[in-house]
N, C-alpha and C positions, 0 to 999 in steps of 0.2 A: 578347464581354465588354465592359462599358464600366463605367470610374469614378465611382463614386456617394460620393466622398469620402473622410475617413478614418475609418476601422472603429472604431465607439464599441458598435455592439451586434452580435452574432449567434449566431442562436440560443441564445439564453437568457442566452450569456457576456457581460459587459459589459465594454469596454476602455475606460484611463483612460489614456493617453498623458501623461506631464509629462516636466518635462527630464533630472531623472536617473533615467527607469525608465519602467516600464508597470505599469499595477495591474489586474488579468484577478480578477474575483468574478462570483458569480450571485446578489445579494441583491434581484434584482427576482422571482426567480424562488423562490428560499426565501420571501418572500412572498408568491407568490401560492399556493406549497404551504401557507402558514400558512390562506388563507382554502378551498382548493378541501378539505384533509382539517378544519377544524372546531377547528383549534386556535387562534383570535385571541386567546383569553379564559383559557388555558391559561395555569398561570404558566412560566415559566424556569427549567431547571437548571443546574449549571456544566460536569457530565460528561455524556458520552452515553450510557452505559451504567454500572450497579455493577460495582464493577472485582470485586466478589464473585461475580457471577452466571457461571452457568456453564448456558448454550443445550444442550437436548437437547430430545428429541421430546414431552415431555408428556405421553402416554397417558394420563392419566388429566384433564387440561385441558379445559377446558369450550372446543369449539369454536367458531371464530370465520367472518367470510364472507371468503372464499378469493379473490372479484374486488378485495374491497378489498384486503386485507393485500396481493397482487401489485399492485396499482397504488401501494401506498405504497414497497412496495421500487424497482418500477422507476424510480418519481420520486428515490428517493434514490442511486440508481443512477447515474443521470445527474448527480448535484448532485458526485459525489466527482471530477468532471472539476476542479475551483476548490479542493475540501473534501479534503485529503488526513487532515484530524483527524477525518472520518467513516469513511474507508475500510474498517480492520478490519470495526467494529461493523456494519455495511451490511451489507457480504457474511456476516461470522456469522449477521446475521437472515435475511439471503437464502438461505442453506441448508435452509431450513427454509419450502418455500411450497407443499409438500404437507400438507393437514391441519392448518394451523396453530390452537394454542390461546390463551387470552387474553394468557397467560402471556407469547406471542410478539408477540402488538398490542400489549400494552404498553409492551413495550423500544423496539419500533418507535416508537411518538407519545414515548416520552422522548429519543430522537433526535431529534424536532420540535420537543420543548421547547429542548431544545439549541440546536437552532440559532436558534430564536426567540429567546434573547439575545445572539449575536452574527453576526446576518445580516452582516453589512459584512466581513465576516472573507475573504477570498481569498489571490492569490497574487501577491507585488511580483518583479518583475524588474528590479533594479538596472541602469545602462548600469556602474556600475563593477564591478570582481574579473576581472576575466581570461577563462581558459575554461580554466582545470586540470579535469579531470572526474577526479572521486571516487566511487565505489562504497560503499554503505553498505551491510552484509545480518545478516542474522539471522531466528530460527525459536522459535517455543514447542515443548514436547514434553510429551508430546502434548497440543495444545489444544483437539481435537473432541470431544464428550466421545459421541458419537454413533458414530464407525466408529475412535477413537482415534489422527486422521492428525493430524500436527504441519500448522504452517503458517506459509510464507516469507513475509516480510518485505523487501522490498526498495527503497531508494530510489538517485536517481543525481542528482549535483548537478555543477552545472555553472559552475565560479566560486564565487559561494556564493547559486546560484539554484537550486532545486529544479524540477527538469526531469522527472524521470518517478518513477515508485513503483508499486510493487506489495503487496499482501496476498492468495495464495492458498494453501487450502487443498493438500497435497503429492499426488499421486497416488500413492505408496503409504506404507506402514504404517513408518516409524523406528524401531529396535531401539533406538538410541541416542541420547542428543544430539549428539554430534560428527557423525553420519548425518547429522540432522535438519538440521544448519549446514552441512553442505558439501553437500547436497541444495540449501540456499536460496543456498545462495557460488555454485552453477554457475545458478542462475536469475539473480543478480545479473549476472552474467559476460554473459549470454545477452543481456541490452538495454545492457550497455557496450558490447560489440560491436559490437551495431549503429552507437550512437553514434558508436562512434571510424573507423568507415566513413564515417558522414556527416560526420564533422568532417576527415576526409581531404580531401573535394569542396570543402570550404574551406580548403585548402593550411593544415591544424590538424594536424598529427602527434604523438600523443601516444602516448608509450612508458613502459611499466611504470607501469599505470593504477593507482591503489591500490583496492584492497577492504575496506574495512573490517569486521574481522569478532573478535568477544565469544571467540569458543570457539579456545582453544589446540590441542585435538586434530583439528581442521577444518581449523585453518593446517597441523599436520604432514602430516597424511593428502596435503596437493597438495606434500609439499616433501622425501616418504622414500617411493619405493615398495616398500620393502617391507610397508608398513602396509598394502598393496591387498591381500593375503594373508587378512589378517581380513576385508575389507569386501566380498568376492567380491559378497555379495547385494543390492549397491546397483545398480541398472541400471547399465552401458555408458555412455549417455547423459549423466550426471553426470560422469564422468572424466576428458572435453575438458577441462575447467577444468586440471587438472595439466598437459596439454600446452603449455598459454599461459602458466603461470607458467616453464614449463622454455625458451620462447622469448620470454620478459621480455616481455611484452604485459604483463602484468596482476602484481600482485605484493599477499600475503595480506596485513595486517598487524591484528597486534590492538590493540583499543581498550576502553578501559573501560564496564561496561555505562551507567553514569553517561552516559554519552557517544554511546551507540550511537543515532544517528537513527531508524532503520530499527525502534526498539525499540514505536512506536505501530505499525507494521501488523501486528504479534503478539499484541498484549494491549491490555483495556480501557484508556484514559488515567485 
């Protein structure tokens, strides 16, 4: 290895070093997606998707070319590494790259109109706030409108620096919303976890991490087992989450939906 200075660009990301922070965007890269898909002359919207629409298969959609619509998604794909106000809307359209109809390239280029107004737009890392790590989570029910799976929501913030997030689709089918929330509370849990290992390697010990979480019966379900009585048909795998709240690693608490961060990786902005 040898030192070739300090890190202003790689791979696509571009790093802006000042004295209270770092500023990490890809707006060299969202424009060059402006010239390679055909949108320079395209106007600007403010959202990136109608918060009305609702993605299904089209069957009756006038088909579109299949090499493209997949190289627009995987371009956009990469771009939600900086773009976490893309996230949801991306992988929504990326469900859908079998077949796709006009219907579906058009939400897609209104994502490029998107962001064709505010390329500059990334992610600031303050040197100030500490390092409290806070869990934010939540879940639509049901949002697919395609196999009617809900879909997690999660971010994790660090100080008050936004460090990881998630928007996926649930692997199976939510009977309820309370389900649908403590399905997304134990994916939330699942990359705290991690973090608070790696913040261990940095002599960071952090106990009874909060979760932030919208749905009151999602907080009881990890804090009365006798609620597991009803919920028998949630996988196994979800219910570690209770065991960490019962040895204070992690602890539920509810917050206003007004409030809920994590409330962009579930639904249109």
């Amino acid at each position: 290895m040898s030192m070739m200075g300090e890190l202003t660009f790689f791979l696509g990301l571009q790093v802006k070093k000042l004295k209270d922070g770092t500023f990490i965007s890809q707006s060299k890269y969202t424009g060059d997606l402006m010239k390679k898909f055909g949108m320079e002359e395209k106007s600007s919207v403010k959202i990136p998707i109608n918060t009305s629409i609702k993605m299904d298969m089209d069957v009756d959609g006038k088909a579109v070319d299949q090499t493209r619509y997949r190289a627009l998604i995987g371009s956009l794909l990469y771009l939600t590494i900086s773009r976490p106000d893309i996230t949801f809307v991306v992988g929504m359209c990326a469900l859908i790259q079998y077949a796709p109809k006009q219907s579906h390239m058009t939400a897609v280029k209104r994502i490029l109109r998107y962001l064709k107004g505010n390329q500059e737009v990334g992610l600031w890392y303050t040197k100030q706030g500490g390092f409290k790590l806070i869990g934010y989570s939540n879940s639509d029910y049901p949002g697919c409108r395609v196999d009617r799976k809900s879909t997690s929501g999660t971010c994790q913030i660090l100080g008050n620096r936004l460090v990881s997030w998630l928007s996926k689709k649930q692997n199976s089918i939510a009977t309820s919303t309370a389900e649908a929330e403590y399905i997304a509370a134990g994916s939330c849990y699942a990359h705290v976890l991690c973090m608070r290992q790696q913040l261990r390697d940095y002599i960071i010990k952090e106990k009874e991490i909060p979760i932030m979480c919208d749905n009151i019966s999602a907080i009881a379900i990890t804090q009365n087992s006798v609620l597991h009585s009803r919920i028998r048909h949630i996988d196994v795998r979800y219910h570690f989450i209770r065991d960490y709240v019962e040895k204070k690693y992690i602890t539920l608490e509810c917050i206003s939906t007004e409030k809920q961060l994590a409330d962009i990786f579930t639904k249109p902005m």
